[in-house]
Rosetta silent file (secondary structure, phi, psi, omega in degrees, C-alpha in Angstrom):
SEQUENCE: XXXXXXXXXXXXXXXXXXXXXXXXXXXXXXXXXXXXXXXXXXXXXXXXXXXXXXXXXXXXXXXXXXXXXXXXXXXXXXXXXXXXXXXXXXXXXXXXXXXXXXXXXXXXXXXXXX
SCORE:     score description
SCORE:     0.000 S_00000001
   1 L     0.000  179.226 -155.674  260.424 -166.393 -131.785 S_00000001
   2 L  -141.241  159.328 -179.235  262.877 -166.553 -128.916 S_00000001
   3 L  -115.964  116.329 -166.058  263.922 -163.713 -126.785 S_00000001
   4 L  -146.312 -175.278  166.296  268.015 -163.751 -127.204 S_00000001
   5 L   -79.952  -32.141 -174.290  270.517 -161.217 -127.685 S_00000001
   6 L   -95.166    0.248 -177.453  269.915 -160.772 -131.575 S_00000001
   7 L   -63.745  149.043  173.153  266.069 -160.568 -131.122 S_00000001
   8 L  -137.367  151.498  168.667  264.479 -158.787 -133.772 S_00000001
   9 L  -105.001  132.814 -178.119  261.162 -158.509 -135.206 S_00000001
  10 L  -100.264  115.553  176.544  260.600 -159.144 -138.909 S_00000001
  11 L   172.251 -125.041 -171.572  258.084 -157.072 -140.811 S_00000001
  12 E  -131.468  136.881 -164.451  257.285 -153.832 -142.292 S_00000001
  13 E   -98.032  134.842 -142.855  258.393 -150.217 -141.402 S_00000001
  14 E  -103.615  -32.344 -156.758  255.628 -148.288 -140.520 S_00000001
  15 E  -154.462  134.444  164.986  257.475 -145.031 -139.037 S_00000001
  16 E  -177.903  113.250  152.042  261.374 -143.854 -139.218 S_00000001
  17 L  -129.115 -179.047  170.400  262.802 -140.568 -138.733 S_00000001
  18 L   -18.901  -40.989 -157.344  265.884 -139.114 -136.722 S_00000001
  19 L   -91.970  -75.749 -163.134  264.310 -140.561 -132.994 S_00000001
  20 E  -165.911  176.311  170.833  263.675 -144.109 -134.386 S_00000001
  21 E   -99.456  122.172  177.867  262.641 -146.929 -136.534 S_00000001
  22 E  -109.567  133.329 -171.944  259.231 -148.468 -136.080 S_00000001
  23 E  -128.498  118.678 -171.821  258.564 -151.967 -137.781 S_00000001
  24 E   -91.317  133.065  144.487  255.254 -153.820 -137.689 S_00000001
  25 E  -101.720  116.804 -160.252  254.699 -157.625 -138.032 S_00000001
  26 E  -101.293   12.224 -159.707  250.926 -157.812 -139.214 S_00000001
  27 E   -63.321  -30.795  176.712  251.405 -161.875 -140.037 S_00000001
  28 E  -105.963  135.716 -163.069  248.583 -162.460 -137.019 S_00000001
  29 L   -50.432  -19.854 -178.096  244.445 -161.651 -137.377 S_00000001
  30 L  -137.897   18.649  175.855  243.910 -159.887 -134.073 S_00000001
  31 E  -155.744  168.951 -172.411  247.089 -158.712 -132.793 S_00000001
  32 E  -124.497  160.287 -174.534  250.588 -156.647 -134.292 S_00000001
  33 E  -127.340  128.919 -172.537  253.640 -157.289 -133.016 S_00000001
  34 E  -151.131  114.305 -166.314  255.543 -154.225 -133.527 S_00000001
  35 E   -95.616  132.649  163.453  259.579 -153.335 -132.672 S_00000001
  36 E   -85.332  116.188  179.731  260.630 -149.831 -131.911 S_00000001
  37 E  -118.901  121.233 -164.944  264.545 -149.464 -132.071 S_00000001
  38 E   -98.610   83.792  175.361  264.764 -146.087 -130.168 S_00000001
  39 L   -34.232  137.265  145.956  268.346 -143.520 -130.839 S_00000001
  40 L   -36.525  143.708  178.439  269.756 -142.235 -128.018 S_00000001
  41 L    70.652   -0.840 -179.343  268.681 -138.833 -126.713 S_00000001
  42 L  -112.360 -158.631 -173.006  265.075 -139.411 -128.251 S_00000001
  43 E  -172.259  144.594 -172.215  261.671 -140.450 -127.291 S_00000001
  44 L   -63.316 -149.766 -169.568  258.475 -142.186 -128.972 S_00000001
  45 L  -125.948   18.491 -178.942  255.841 -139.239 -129.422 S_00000001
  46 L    38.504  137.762 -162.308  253.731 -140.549 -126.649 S_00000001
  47 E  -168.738 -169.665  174.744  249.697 -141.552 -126.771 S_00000001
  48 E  -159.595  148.513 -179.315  247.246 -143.194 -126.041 S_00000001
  49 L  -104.461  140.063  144.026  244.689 -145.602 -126.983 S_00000001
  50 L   -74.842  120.946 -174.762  240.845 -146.107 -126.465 S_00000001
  51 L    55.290   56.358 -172.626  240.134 -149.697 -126.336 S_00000001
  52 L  -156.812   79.771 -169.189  243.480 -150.692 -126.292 S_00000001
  53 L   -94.610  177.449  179.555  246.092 -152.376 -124.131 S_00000001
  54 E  -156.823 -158.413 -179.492  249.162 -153.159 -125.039 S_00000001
  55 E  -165.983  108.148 -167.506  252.538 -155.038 -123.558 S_00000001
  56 E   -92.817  101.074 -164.516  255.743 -153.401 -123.872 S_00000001
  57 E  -107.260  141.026 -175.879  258.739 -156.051 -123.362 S_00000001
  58 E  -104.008  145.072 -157.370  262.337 -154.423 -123.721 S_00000001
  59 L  -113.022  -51.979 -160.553  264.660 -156.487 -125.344 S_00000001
  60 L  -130.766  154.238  172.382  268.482 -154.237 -125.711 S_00000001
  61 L    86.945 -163.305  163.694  269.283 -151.091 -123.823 S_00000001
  62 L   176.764  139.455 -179.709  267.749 -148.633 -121.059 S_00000001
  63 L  -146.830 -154.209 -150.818  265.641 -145.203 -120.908 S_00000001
  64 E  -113.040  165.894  173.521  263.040 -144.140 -118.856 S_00000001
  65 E  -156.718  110.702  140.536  258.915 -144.682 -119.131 S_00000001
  66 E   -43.049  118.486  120.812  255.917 -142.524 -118.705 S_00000001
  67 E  -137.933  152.003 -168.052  252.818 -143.213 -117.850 S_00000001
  68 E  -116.538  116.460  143.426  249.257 -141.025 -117.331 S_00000001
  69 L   -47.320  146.237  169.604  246.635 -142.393 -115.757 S_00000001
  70 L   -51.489  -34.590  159.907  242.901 -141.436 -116.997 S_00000001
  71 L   -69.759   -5.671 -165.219  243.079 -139.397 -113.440 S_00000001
  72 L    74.673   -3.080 -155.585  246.157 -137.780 -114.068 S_00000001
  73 L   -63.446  130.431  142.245  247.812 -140.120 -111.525 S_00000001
  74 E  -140.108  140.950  179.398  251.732 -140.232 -113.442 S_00000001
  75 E   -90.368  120.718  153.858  254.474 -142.730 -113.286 S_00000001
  76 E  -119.181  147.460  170.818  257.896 -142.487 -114.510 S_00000001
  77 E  -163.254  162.732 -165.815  260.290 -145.275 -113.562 S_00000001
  78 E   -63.114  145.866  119.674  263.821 -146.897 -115.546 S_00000001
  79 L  -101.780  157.013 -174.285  263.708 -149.897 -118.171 S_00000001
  80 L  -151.647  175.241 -170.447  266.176 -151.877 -119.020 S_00000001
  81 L   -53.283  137.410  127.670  266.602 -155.326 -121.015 S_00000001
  82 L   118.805  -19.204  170.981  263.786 -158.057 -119.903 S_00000001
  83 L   -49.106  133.384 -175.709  261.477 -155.440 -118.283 S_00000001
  84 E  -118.862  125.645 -179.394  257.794 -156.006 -119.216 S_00000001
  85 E  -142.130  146.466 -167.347  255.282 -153.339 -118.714 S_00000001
  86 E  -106.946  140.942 -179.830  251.440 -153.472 -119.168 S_00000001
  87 E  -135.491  126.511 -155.027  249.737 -150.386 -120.604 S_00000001
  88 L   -74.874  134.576  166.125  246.012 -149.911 -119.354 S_00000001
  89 L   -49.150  124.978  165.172  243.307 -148.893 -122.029 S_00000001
  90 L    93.355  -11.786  157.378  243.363 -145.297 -122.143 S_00000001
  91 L   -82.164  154.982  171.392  246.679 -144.507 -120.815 S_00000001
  92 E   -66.834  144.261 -165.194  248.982 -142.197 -122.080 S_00000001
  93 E  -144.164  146.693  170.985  252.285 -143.917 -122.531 S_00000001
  94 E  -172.968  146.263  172.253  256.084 -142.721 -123.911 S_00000001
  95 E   -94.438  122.786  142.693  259.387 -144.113 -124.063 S_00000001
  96 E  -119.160  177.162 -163.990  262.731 -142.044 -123.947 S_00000001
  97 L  -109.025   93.429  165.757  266.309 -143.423 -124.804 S_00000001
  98 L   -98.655   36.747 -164.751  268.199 -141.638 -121.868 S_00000001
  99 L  -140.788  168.594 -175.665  271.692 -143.954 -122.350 S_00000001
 100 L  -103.957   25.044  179.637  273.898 -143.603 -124.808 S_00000001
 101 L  -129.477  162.090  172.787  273.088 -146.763 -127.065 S_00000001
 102 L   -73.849  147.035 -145.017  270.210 -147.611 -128.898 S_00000001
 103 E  -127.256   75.303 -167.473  266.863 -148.808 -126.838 S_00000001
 104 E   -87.812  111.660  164.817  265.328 -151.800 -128.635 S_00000001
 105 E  -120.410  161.195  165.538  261.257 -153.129 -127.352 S_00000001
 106 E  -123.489  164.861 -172.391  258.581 -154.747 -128.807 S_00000001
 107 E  -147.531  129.489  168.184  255.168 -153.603 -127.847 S_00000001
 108 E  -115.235  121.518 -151.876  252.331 -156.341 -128.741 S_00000001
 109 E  -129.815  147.598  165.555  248.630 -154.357 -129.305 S_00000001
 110 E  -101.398  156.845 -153.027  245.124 -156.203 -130.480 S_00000001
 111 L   107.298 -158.210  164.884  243.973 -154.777 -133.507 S_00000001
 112 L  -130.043  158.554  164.101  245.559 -152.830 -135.858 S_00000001
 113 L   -46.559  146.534  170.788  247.647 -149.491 -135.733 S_00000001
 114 L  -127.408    0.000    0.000  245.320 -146.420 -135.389 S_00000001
């Protein structure tokens, strides 16, 4: 796959209500590749993982990003298109769509969804 203007991820939808459509591609044994296309005015539900990183790359749009440290230490700062952000085992992590277009990432996790 290619990182373009049209990227998309091809695969199966895991999660979709009002806030957004989540689509997994499980085609490799130890890791999901999985795209979130994010409405305006919404926000993932925020989490966290145990024994779990993950790599969020944003492909169309721009919102905002949380994250809480195991310390409480928290960061918000902007994303936009091409931005890459690494999420630590054990942090808490959320996405919002603060623009007025839709806010398309892929986030690649080893493992499977939990």
């Amino acid at each position: 796959m290619k990182l373009s203007g049209n990227f998309d991820v091809s695969g199966v939808i895991v999660k979709e209500d009002e806030r957004y459509q989540v689509i997994d591609n499980n085609s490799l044994e130890n890791l999901v590749l999985s795209s979130t296309s994010l409405n305006p005015g919404h926000s993932t539900s925020g989490h966290k993982h145990s024994g779990q990183e993950e790599v969020y790359i944003f492909a169309r749009g721009s919102g905002e990003m949380t994250l809480v440290y195991p310390n409480n230490d928290e960061k918000n700062f902007s994303v936009t298109k091409g931005d890459i952000i690494l999420v630590e085992d054990d942090v808490y992590h959320k996405v919002s769509n603060t623009s007025d277009d839709e806010l398309y990432f892929v986030c690649i996790f080893d493992g499977k969804r939990s």
